[in-house]
Biotite code that builds the C-alpha atoms (Angstrom):
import biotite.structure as struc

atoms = struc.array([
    struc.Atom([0.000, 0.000, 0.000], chain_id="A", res_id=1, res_name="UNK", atom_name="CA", element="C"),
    struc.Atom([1.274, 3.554, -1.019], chain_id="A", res_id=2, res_name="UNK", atom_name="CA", element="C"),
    struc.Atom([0.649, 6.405, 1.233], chain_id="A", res_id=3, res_name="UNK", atom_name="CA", element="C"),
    struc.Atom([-1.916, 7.820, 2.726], chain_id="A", res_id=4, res_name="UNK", atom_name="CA", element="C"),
    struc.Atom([-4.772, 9.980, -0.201], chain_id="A", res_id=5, res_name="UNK", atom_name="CA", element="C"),
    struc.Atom([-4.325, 13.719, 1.146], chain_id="A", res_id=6, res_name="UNK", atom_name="CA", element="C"),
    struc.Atom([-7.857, 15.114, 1.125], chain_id="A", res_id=7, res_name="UNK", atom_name="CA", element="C"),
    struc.Atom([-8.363, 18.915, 1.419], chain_id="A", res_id=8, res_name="UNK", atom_name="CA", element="C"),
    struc.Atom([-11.831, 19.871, 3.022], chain_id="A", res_id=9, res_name="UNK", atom_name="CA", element="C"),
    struc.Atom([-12.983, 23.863, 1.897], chain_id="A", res_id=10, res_name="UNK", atom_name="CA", element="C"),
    struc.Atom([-15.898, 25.693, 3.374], chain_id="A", res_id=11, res_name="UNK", atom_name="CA", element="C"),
    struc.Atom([-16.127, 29.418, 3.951], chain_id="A", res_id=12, res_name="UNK", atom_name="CA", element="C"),
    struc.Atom([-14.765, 30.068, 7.253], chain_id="A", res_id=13, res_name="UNK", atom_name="CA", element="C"),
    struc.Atom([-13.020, 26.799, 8.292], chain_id="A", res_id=14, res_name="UNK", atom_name="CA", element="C"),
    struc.Atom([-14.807, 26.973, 11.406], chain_id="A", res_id=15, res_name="UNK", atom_name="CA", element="C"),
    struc.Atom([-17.646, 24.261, 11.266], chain_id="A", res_id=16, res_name="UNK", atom_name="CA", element="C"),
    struc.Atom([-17.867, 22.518, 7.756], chain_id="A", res_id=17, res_name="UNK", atom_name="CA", element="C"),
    struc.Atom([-14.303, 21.631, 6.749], chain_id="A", res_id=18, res_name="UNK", atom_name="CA", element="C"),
    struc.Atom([-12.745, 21.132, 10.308], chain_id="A", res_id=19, res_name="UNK", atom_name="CA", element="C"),
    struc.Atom([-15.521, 18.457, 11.036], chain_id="A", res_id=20, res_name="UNK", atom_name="CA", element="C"),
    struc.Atom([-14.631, 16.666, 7.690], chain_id="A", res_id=21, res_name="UNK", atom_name="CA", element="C"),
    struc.Atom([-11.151, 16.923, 8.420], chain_id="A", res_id=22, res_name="UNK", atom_name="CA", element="C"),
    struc.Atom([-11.975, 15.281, 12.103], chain_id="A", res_id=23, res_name="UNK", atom_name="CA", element="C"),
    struc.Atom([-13.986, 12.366, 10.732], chain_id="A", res_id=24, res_name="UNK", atom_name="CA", element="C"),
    struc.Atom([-10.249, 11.161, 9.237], chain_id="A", res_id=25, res_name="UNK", atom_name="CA", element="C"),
    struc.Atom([-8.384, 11.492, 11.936], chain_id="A", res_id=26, res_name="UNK", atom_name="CA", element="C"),
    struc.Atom([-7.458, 8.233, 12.536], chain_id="A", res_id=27, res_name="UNK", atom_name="CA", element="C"),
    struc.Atom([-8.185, 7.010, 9.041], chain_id="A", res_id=28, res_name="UNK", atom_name="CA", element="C"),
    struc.Atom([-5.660, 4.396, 7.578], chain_id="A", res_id=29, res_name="UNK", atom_name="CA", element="C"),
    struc.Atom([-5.358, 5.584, 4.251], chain_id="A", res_id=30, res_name="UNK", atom_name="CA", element="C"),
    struc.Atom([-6.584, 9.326, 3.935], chain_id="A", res_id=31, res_name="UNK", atom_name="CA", element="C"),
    struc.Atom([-5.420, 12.003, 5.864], chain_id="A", res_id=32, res_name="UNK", atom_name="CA", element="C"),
    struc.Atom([-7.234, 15.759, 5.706], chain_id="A", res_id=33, res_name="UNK", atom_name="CA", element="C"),
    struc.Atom([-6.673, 18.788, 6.149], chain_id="A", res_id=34, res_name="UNK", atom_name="CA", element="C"),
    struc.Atom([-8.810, 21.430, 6.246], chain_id="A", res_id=35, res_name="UNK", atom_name="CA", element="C"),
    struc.Atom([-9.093, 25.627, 5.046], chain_id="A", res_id=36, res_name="UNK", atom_name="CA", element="C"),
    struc.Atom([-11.676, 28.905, 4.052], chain_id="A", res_id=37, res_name="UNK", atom_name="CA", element="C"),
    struc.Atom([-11.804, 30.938, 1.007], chain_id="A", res_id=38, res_name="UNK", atom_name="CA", element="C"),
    struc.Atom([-12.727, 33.430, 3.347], chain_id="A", res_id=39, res_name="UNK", atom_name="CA", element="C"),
    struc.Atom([-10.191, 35.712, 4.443], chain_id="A", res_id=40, res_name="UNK", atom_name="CA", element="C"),
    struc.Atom([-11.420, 35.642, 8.214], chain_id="A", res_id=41, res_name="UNK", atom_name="CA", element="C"),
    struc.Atom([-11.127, 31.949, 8.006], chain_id="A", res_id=42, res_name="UNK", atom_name="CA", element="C"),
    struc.Atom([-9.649, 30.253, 10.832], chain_id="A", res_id=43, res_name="UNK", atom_name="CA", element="C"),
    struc.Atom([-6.872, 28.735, 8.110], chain_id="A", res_id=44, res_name="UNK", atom_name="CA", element="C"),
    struc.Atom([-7.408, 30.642, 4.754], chain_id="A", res_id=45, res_name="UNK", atom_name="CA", element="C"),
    struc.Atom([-7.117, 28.343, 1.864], chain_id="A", res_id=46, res_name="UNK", atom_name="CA", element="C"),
    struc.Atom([-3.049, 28.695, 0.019], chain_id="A", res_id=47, res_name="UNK", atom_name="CA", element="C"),
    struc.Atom([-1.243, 27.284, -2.864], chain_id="A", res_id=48, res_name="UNK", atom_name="CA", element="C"),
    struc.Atom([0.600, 24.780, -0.504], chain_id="A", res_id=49, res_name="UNK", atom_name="CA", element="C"),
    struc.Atom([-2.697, 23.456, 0.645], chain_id="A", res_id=50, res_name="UNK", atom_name="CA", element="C"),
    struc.Atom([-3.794, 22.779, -3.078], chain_id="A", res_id=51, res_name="UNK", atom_name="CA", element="C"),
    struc.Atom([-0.418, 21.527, -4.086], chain_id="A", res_id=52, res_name="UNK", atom_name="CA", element="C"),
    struc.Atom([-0.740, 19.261, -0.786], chain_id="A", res_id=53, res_name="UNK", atom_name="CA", element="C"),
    struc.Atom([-3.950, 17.875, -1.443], chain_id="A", res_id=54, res_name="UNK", atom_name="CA", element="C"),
    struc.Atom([-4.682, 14.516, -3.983], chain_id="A", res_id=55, res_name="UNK", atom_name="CA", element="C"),
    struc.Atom([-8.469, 15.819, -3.617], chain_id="A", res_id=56, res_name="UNK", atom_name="CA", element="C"),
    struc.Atom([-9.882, 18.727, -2.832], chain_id="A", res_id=57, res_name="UNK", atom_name="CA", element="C"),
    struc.Atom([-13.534, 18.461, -1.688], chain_id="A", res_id=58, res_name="UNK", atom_name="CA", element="C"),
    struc.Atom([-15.515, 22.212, -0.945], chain_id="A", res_id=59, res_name="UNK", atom_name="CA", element="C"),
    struc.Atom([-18.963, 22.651, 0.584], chain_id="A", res_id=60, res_name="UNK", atom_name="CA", element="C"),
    struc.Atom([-20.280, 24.300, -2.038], chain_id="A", res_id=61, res_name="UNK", atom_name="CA", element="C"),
    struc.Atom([-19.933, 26.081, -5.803], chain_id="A", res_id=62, res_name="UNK", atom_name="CA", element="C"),
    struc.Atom([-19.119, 29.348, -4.687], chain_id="A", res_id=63, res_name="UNK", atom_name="CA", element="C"),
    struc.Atom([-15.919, 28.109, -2.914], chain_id="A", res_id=64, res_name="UNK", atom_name="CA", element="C"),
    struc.Atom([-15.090, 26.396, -5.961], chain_id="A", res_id=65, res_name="UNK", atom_name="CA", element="C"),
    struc.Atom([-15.544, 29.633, -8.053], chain_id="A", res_id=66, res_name="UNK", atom_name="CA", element="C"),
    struc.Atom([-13.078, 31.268, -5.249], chain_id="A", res_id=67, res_name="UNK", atom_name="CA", element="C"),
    struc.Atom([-10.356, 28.838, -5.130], chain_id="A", res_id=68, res_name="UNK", atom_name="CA", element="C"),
    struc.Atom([-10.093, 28.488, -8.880], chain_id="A", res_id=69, res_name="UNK", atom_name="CA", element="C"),
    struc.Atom([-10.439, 32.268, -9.363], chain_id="A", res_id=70, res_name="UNK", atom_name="CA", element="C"),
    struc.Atom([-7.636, 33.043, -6.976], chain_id="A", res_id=71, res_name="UNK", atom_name="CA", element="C"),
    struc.Atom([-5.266, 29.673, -7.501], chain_id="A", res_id=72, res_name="UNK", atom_name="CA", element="C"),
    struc.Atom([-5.871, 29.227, -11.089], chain_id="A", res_id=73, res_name="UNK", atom_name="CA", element="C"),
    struc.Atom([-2.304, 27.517, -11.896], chain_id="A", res_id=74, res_name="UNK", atom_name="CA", element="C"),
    struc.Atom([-2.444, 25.502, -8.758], chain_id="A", res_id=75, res_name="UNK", atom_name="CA", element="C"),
    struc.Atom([-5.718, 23.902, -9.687], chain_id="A", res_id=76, res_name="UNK", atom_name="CA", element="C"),
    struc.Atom([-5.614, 23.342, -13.031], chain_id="A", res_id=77, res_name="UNK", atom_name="CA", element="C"),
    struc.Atom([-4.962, 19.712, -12.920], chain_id="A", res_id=78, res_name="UNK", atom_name="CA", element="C"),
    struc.Atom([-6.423, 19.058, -9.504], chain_id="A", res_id=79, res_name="UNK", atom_name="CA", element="C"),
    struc.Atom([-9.421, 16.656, -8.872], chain_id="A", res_id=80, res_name="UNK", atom_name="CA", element="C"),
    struc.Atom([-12.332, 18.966, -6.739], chain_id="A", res_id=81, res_name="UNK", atom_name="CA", element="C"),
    struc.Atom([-15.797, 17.965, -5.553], chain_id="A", res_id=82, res_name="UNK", atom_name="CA", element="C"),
    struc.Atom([-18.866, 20.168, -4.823], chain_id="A", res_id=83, res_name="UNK", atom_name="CA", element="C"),
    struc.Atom([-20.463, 18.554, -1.725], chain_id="A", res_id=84, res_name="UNK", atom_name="CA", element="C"),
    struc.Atom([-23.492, 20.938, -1.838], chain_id="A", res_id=85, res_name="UNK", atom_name="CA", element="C"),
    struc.Atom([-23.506, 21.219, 2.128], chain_id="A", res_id=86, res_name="UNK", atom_name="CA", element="C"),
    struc.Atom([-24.805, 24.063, 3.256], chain_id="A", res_id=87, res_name="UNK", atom_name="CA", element="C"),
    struc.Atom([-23.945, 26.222, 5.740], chain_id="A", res_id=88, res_name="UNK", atom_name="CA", element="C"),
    struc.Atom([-26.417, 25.251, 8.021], chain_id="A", res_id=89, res_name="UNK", atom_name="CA", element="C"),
    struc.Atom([-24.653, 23.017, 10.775], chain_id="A", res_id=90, res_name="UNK", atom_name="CA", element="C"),
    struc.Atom([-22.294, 23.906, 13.692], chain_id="A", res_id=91, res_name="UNK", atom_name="CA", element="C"),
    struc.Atom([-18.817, 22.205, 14.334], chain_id="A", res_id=92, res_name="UNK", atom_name="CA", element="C"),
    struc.Atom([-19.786, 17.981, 15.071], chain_id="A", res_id=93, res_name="UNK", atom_name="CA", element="C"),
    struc.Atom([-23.236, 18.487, 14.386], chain_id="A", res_id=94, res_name="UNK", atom_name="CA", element="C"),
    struc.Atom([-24.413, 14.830, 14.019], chain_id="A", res_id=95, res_name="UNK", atom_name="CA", element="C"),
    struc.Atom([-26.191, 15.790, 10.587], chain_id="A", res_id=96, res_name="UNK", atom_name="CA", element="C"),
    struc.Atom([-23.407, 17.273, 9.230], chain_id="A", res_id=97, res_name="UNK", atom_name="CA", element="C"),
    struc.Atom([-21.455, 14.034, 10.104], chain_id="A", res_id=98, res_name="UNK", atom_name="CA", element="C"),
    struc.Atom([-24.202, 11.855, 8.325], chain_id="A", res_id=99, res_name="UNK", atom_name="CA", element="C"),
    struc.Atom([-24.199, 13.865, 5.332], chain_id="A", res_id=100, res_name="UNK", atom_name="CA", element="C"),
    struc.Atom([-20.344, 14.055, 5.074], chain_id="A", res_id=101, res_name="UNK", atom_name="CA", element="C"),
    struc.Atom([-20.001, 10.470, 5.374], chain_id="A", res_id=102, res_name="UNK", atom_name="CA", element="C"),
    struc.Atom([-22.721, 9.343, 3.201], chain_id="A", res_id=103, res_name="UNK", atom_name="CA", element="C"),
    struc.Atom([-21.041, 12.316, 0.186], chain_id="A", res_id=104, res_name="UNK", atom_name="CA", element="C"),
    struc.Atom([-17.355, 10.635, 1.251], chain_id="A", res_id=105, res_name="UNK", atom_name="CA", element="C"),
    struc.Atom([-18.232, 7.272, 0.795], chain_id="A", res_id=106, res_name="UNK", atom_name="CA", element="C"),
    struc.Atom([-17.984, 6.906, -2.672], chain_id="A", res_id=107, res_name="UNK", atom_name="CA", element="C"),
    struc.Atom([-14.382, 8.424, -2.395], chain_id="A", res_id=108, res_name="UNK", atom_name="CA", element="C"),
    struc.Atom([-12.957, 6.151, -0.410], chain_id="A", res_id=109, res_name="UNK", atom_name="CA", element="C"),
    struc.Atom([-14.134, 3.261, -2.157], chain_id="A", res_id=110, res_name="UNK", atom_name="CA", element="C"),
    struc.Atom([-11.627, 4.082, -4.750], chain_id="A", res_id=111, res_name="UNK", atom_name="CA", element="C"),
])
C-alpha cells in the first residue's frame, strides 16, 4: 500500500464545515485531511501549498469552488475537486453534518 490519499476539506470560514470533515479522518488508515476557508477571516485561509498538498480537494459548495479556482488558477488546473453541496447550516460535530459528510465521502474512499 502507497501512502496515505491527502484530502483537502474547503468551506467558507473553516470553522464548522471543513474542520468536522477533516476530524472524521483522523485516525483514518489511508486518507489524511486537512482542512481551510476561502474566506479571508477563516480560521486557516485556503493557500497554494494546501492545493499543491492535497490529492483531492472536496468544498462545501460552488461558490468556494468559483473562489479557489479564481484566486489559484495555476495551482488547480490539474487538480481533482468535488462540490459537496452542504450548506452552511450546521455547527462544528453536528451529528447531521457528520451523516451527510459520510454518506457524500463514501464513494471516495471506495476508490
Amino acid at each position: 500500500m502507497g501512502r496515505p490519499v491527502r484530502f483537502l476539506f474547503i468551506c467558507s470560514r473553516n470553522q464548522w464545515r471543513s474542520p468536522t470533515a477533516e476530524a472524521l479522518f483522523r485516525n483514518h488508515p489511508h486518507v489524511v485531511a486537512r482542512s481551510a476557508g476561502t474566506s479571508p477571516n477563516a480560521v486557516h485561509h485556503v493557500n497554494a501549498l494546501d492545493l499543491k498538498w492535497a490529492d483531492v480537494i472536496f468544498v462545501m459548495e460552488p461558490k468556494h469552488k468559483q473562489r479557489v479556482v479564481a484566486e489559484f488558477p495555476e495551482a488547480t488546473r490539474y487538480k481533482e475537486m468535488h462540490v459537496l453541496d452542504i450548506p452552511d447550516d450546521y455547527q462544528r460535530d453536528d451529528p447531521e453534518l457528520v451523516r451527510l459528510l459520510t454518506e457524500c465521502l463514501a464513494p471516495y474512499l471506495e476508490k
